[in-house]
N, C-alpha and C positions, 0 to 999 in steps of 0.2 A: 504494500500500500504506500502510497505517494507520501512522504514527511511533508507537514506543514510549514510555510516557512515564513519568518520575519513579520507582518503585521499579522499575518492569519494565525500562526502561533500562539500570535499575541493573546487575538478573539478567542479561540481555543481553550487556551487556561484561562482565560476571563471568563469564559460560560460555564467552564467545569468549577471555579471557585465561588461563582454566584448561585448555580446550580449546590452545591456543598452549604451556602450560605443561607440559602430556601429550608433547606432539611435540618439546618441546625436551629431556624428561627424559631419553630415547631418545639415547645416544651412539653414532654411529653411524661407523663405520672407511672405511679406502681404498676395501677393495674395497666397501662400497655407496656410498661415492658415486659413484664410477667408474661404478657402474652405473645409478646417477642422471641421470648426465650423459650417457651415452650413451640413455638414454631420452628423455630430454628434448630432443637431437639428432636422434629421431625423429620425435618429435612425439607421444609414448607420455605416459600420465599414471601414474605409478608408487604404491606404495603408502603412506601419510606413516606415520614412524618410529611415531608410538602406534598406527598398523592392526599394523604389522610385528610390534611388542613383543607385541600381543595373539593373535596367531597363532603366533609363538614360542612364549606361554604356554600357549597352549593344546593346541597339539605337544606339550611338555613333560608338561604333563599330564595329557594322554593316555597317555603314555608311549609314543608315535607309533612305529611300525617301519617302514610304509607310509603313504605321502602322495602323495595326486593332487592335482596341482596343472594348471587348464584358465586358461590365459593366461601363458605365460613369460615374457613380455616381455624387458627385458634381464637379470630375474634379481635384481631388488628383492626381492620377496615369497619368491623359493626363496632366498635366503639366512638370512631368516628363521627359514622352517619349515626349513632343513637344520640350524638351529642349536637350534630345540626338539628337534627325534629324536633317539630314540638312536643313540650312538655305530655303530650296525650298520646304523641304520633308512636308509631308500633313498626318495628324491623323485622320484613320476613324473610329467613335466611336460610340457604338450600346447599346440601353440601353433600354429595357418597358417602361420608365415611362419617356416620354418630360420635364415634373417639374426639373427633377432633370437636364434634359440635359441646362436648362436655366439659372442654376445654375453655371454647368462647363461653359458656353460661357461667362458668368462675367469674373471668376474667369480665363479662357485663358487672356483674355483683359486685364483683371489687371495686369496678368505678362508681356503685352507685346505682345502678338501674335497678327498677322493680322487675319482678320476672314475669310480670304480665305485659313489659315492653318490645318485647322479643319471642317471636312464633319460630320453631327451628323446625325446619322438614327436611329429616333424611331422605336424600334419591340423586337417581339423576335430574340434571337443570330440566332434561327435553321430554324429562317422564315427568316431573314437577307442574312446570310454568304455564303448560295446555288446560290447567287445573283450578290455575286464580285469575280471579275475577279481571272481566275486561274492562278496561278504564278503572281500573282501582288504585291507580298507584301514581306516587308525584317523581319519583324519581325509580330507576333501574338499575344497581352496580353489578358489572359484568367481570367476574374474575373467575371464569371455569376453562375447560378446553377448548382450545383456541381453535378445535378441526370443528369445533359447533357454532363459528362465531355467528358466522350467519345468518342460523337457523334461531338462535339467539337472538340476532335483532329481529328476525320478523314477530318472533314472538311477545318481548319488549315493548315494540310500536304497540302490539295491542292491549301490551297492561297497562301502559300511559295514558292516563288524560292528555287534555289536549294542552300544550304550556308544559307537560311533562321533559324529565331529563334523563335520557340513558346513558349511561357511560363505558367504556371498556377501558380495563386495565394491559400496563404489558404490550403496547403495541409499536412498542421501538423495538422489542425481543433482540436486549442488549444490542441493537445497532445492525441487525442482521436485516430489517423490513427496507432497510435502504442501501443493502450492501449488493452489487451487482452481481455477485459470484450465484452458486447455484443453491439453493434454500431448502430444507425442508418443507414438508406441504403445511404444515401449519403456519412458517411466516409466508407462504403462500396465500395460504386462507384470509390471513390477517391485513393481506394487501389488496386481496378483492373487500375485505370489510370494510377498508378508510377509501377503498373508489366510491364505493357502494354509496356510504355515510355519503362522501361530499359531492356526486351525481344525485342525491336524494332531493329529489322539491318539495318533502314532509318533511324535510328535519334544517333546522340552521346550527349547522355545526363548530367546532373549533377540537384544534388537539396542541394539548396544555402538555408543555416538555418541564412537566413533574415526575419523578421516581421513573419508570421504564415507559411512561407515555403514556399518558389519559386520554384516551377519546369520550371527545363530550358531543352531544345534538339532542337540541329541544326539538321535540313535536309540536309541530306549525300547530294553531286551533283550527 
């Protein structure tokens, strides 16, 4: 690969020290990192505090009541989004492996939440999500496998109101979705999903260069 040189250099370690600067502005308590560390115990890759903060915010500004969330892991990212919702708002969170979903129920408790804030559904996302309700939900986080991305957002669009926000985690797939050499099929996948998103005339989109790459797109009304 070609070395950077002399001013772009420069931009280079200026976007990786700002990028560095994002994720350390993020103060983060007990209960995540407890649940940092138990991800990391896993062998799970969790989501870095400036993803967290941005999904927060956007919770937040949603003024989120409903949240599906497809990838629980130990409970990184639903700490998050339970801390953007409103005080009534409830996180539905889908994940194959229950072990891990027992993990994020601690690590909710420890920050704080009641346990009637949090609905957890063991399954697959694509045996789950045909299941809840259409138009139920104000925001969407997308952090399962990436060979379902697509199939993922069709389904998404239909849990969203309208004003609704879905997002996908991971889609820089450390740097590989822009790298011209020969790819696996999932950052394959993951590059018809960001055509897809930004040919969409439902969704007005953006992708936020937080932690491995946030794709964001509201659903038009």
């Amino acid at each position: 690969m070609r070395q950077p040189r002399g001013q772009e250099r420069a931009i280079t370690a200026n976007r990786q020290t700002s990028w560095a600067f994002a994720d350390a502005f993020v103060a983060e308590d007990d209960a995540l990192r407890w649940a940092r560390d138990r991800a990391r115990e896993a062998g799970l890759r969790s989501v870095s505090p400036g993803t967290g903060a941005a999904l927060r915010l956007l919770a937040a500004t949603a003024d989120a009541k409903a949240v599906a969330e497809i990838g629980t892991g130990t409970g990184v990212s639903g700490i998050y989004l339970l801390q953007g919702l409103r005080p009534d708002g409830v996180l539905t969170t889908v994940d194959p492996e229950p072990d891990r979903q027992q993990f994020a129920k601690q690590a909710f408790r420890a920050a704080g939440f009641a346990g009637n804030r949090a609905r957890f559904i063991p399954g697959r996302a694509l045996d789950v999500l045909p299941r809840l309700a259409d138009g139920g939900y104000d925001l969407v986080f997308c952090d399962g496998d990436r060979l379902e991305s697509l199939d993922v957002l069709a389904e998404s669009l239909r849990l969203l109101r309208p004003g609704g926000i879905v997002c996908f985690e991971g889609v820089f797939a450390d740097g590989r979705t822009v790298d011209s050499g020969i790819q696996p099929a999932e950052v394959l996948r993951l590059r018809e999903l960001l055509r897809t998103v930004r040919e969409s005339t439902e969704l007005v989109e953006s992708l936020l260069p937080v932690g491995d790459g946030l794709l964001c797109a509201v659903r038009r009304g």
